[in-house]
Structures are given as structure tokens and as C-alpha cells.
C-alpha positions in Angstrom: 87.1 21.8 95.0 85.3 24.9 93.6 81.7 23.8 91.5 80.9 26.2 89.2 77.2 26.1 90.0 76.0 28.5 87.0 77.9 26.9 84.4 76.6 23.3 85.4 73.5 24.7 84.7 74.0 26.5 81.3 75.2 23.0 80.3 72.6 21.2 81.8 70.1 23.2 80.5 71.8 23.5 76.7 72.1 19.2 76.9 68.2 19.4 77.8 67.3 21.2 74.8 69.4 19.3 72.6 67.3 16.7 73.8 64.2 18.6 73.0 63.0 18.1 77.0 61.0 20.4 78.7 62.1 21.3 82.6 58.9 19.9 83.2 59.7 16.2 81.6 63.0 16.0 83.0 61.8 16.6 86.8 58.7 14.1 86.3 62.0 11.2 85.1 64.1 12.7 88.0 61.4 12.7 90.2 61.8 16.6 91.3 59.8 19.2 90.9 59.8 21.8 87.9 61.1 24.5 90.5 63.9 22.1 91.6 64.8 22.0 87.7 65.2 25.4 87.1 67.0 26.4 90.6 69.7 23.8 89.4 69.5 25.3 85.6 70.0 29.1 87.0 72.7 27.8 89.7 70.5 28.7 92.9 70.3 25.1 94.1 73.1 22.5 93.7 71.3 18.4 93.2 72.5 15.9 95.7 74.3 13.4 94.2 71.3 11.0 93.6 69.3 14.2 91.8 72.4 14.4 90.2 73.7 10.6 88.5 69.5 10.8 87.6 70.3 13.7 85.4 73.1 12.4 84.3 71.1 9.1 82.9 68.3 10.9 81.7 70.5 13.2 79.4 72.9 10.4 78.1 70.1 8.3 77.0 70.5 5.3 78.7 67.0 4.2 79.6 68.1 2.5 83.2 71.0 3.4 85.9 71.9 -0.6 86.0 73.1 0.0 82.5 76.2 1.8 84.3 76.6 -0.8 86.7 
């Protein structure tokens, strides 16, 4: 299966500023840095899985991961 790497990253980064979340306030809830962020965001770096569901939560809203579970 093909990612498209630089379109996960346009959406991830549009779904961020819908949130009104800086790159800065996403890494410190994903525990990442700001750099790690934007390499995802521009398509340079792709998040292993765990960077990844944390994203996930921290853009749907839901305040824990055990909500999921």
C-alpha cells in the first residue's frame, strides 16, 4: 500500500489549524519535538504508529486514548 506522505500532512496540518494548535502545542501533547511536527506536516518524515494514534487523539478531541478502548 502506497502512503501519500505530503497529503497526510496537508490534512494534518489543515485539522491543526482548525483546531487553532500551534506545531509547537501539538508536539509538547505528542511528546515530539516541534521539528518532528513539521517533517510529518511537509511529508519528509512519516510518525510511527504510536506518534501517529497520538495525533490522531489529540486532533479528534478526545482527552485520553482509553476513551478508544
Amino acid at each position: 500500500m502506497h502512503i501519500n506522505l505530503n497529503a497526510m500532512g496537508t490534512r494534518m496540518k489543515r485539522r491543526r489549524k482548525e483546531l487553532k494548535m500551534s506545531q509547537a502545542e501539538l508536539a509538547e501533547k505528542v511528546n515530539v519535538s516541534n521539528n518532528h511536527i513539521s517533517s510529518i506536516e511537509t511529508g519528509k518524515q512519516i510518525p510511527s504508529l504510536t506518534t501517529f494514534v497520538k495525533i490522531c487523539v489529540s486532533a479528534s478531541g478526545i482527552r485520553s486514548l482509553k476513551a478508544l478502548l
